[in-house]
N, C-alpha and C positions, 0 to 999 in steps of 0.2 A: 591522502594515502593512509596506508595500516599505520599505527601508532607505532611507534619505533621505539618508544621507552615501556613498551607493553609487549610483555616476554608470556605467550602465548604455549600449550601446550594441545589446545585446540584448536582446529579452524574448518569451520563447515560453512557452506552455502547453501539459502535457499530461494525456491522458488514457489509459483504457484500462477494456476491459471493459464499453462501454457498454450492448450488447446491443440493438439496436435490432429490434422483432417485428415483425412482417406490419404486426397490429392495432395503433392507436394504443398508444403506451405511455409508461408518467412517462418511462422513459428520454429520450423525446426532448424533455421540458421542463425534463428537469437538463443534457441537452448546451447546450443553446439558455443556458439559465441562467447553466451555467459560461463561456460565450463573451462576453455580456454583461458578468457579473461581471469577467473579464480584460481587456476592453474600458476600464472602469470603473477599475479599478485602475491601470490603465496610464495615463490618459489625468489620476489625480491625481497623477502622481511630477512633482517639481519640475523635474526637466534631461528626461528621455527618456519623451514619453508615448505612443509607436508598440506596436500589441502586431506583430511581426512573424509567428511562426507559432503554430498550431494541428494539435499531433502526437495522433493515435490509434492508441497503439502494441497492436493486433490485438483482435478480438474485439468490434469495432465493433458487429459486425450477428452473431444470433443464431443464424441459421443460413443464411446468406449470400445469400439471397432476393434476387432482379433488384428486387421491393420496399421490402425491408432497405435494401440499398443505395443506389438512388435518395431514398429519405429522409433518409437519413444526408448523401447530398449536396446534398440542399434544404436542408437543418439550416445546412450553411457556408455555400451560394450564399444563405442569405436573411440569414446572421448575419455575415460576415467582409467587411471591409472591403475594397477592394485593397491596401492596403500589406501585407498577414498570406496567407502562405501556409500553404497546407493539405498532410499528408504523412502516409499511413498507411501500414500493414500488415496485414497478415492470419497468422490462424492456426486452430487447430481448430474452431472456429465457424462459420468464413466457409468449413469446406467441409462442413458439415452435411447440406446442402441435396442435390447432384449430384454434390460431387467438388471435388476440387483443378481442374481442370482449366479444368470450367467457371466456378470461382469466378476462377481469375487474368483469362478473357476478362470476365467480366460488370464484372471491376476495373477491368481498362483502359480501359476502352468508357465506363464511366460517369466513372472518377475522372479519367481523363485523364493517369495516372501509371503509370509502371513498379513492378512488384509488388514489385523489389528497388531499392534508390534511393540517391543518394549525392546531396544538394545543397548547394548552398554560399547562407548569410543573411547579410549583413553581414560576410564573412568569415569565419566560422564554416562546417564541414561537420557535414554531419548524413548518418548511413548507418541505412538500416531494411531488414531480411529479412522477407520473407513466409518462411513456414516452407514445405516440401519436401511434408509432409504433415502430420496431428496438429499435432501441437509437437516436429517432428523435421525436421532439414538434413541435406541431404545433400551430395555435393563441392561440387559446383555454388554453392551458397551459403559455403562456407567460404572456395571459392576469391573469391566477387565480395569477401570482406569483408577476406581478406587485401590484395588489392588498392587498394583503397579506400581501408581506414584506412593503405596507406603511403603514398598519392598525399593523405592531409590531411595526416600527419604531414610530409612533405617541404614542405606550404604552408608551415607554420608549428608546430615540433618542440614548441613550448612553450601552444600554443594548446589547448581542450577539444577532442574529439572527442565528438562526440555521438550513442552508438549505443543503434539500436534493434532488439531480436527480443522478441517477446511471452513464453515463456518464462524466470522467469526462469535465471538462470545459477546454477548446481548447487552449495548449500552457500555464499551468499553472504546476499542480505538474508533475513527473514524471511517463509515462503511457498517458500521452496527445498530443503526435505524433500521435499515430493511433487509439486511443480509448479513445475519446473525441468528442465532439458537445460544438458547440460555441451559440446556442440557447440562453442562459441566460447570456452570459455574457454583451451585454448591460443593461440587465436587472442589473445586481448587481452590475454593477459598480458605481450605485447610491447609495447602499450599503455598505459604508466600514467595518460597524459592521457585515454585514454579514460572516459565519461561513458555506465553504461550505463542504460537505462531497459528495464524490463520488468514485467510482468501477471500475467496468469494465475492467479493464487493468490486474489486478491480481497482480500489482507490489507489493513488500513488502513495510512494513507498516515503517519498520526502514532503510530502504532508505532516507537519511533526506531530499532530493528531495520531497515525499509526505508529505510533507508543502511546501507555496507557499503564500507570501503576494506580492501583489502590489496595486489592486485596492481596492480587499478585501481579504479573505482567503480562500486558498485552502487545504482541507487536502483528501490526496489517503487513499482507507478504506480496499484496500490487500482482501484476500480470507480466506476461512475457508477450500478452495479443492486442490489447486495446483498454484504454480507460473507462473507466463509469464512476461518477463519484457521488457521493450520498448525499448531495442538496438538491432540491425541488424549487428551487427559486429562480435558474437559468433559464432565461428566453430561450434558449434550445436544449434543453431538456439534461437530463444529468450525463448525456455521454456528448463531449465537447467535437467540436470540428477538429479534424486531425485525429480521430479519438485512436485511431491504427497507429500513429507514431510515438510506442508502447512499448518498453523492455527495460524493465527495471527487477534488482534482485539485492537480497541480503548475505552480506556474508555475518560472519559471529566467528567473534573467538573469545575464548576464556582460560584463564591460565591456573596456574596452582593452587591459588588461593579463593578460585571461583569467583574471581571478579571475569566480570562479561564486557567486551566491548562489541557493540553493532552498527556496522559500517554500508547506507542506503548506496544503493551503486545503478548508475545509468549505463544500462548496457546498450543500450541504441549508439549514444558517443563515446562510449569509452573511459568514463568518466566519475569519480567521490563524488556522491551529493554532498554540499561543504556542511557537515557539522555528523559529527558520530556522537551515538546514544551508549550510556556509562552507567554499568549497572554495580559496582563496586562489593555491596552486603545482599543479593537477591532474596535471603532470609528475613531480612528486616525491615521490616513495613517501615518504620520512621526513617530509614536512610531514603526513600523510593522520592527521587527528583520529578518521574513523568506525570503528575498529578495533577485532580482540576486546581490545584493551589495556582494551576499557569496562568488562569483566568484570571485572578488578581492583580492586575499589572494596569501600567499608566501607559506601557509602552503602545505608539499608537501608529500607525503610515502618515507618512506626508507627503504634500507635492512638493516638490523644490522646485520653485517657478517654474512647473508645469503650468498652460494654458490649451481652452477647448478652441481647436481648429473645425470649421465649417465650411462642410463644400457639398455639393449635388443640391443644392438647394432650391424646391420644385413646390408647386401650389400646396401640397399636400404630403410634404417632410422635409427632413434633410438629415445630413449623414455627421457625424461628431466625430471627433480624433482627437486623444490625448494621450502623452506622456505616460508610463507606468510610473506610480509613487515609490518612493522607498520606505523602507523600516528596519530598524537594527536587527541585526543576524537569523532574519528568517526570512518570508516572502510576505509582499503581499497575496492574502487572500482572492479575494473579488472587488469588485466596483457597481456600486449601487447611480444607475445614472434617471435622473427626475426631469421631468418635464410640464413645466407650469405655463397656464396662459399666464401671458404678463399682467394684462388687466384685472383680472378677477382671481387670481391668485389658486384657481382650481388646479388640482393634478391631472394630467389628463396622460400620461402617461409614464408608466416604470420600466424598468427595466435592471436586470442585474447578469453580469458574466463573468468567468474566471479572472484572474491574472494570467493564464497558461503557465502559472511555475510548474506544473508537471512536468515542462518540456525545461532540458537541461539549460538548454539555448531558448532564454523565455523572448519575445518579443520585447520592441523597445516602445512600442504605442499600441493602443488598442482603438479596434472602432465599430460603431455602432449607429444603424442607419433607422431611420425611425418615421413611419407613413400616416395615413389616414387621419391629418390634421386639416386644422381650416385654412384657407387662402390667406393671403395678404393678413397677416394675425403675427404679432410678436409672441416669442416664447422665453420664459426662462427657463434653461436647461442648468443644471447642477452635476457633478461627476464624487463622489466619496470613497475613498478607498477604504478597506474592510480587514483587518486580521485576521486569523484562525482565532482573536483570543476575544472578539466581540470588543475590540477598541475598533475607532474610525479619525479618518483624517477630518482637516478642515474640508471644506468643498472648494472644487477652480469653480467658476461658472462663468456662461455665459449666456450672451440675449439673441434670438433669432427670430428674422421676420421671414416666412414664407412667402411666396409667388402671388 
């Protein structure tokens, strides 16, 4: 739940990635849902129950349809209150349709906003770029943002800035291997109170990976439509099974002293993802907790007498089922599972898949079936559980003989 001994003078929500189609789509009853829910939440804090805004940082509508859009802004006009302003951006999506060109006029016309934005909540600034083209800035935007963030900084040097570009920023949270632009990051790195939010990647939001302090901050803002996650080593590619049961959003609040709290929320069940991000000094690089300093750690997963269960077993595979590991206060990662002949000691096969912590309700075992081996032939098979922070468990293992 919100901090209860955190006396808030702000409180915004965001989102990203919604994808709002032509035809009716879930997307637009997990927006509607997520606004409700922030509503709700807001409205049970003890000292401040105002939600004041509702950011959708790019990617709103799916291929930036005069329809799209119009829905997308019935969605606020029928959900948000007056006191909660509404502030987006655009980016590869929203010029699907016609063009950049036409998607900035059909923006204006309908949102009632400038494509590039600087506004001020409670005293608080907030800045967002529509992208140039794709997910790429050109002068033009670097110049409005240098600008910008030194006219908040001059408000108030020690206050958050709150920026947004749908991309995220290259080599920062998790999702910024391939779905990232480094455009601003000279730019903010004169900014250490900067607060940046960004997309694109679809990574989930309680990945503790999406946070990232070094110069300033980075937080990943997940989707409202389906996961994709930035590793290339899943036997089914970076978008998982289930990849549609997907609705995850941030709220933020910050109080008078500009300390920040950021609270990951599963809007699919209704649900705190359990551990909220605490930004106390935003100005002061050596206060900054979310750093690769993480990677440092002994902390590792284990099996607690977990064992590999064997069944379908046929001339040429058989299917494995284990237990998920545990690890102190985060999730397991993935699971690295091996397959050796027994006699000669060769790998003859890998394999690696989530834990599905994305899913608030993660599964209690996972399984993995595995073909194209030799007949009547023992195996030893190995299962390793994997952190976000590159520690690994012991291995369960077990021996298999095929058909």
């Amino acid at each position: 739940m919100l901090q209860k001994d955190f006396n808030p003078i702000l409180r915004f929500m965001v989102v990203s990635d919604v994808h709002y189609k032509d035809d009716h789509c879930v997307e637009e009853e997990r927006m509607e849902k997520a606004i409700k829910i922030a509503y709700r939440l807001s409205e049970a804090h003890p000292t401040y129950k105002k939600l004041d805004g509702v950011f959708a940082d790019g990617d709103f509508a799916n291929s930036g349809t005069e329809v799209q859009m119009r829905k997308f802004k019935k969605t606020l006009d029928d959900n948000l209150k007056p006191e909660t302003k509404y502030c987006l951006n655009m980016a590869s999506h929203e010029y699907h349709g016609d063009g950049v060109d036409n998607a900035y006029k059909r923006f204006t016309e309908i949102f009632g906003i400038p494509v590039d934005n600087h506004i001020e909540i409670n005293g608080f600034h907030f800045i967002l770029l529509s992208s140039s083209h794709g997910c790429e800035y050109e002068q033009d935007k670097v110049d409005f943002a240098r600008a910008e963030l030194k006219k908040a900084r001059e408000a108030d040097p020690k206050k958050p800035i709150f920026f947004f570009q749908h991309p995220h920023i290259t080599d920062t949270v998790s999702g910024s291997i391939y779905w990232a632009d480094e455009t601003f990051y000279p730019v903010l790195m004169n900014y250490p109170q900067a607060i940046d939010f960004s997309g694109h990647s679809h990574v989930p939001i309680n990945d503790p990976r999406s946070i990232y302090q070094k110069h300033f901050t980075c937080l990943g803002t997940g989707s409202l439509s389906y996961f994709e996650l930035d590793e290339f080593d899943k036997y089914y590619g970076t978008c998982p099974p289930n990849k549609e049961d997907c609705a995850q959003m941030l709220i933020v609040e910050a109080d008078a002293d500009g300390r920040v709290r950021i609270y990951p929320y599963d809007v699919l069940t209704d649900n705190f993802f359990p551990f909220v991000w605490e930004i106390d000094e935003p100005w002061n690089v050596d206060s900054f907790k979310y750093t690769d300093a993480r990677y440092k750690t002994d902390v590792a997963p284990y099996f607690d007498g977990a064992e590999i269960t064997v069944s379908d077993v046929t001339q040429a595979g058989f299917k494995v089922t284990f237990a998920q590991a545990k690890i102190e206060k985060e999730y397991v990662n993935d699971y690295k599972i091996v397959v050796k002949e027994a006699d000669s000691g060769l790998t003859v096969k890998q394999a690696c898949l989530w834990s599905e912590y994305y899913f608030y309700n993660m599964p209690e075992t996972l399984s993995i079936a595995f073909d194209d081996l030799k007949s009547n032939t023992e195996y030893d098979v190995q299962v390793i559980a994997g952190s976000f922070w590159n520690t690994y468990s012991q291995p369960i293992k077990a021996k298999i003989t095929t058909k």
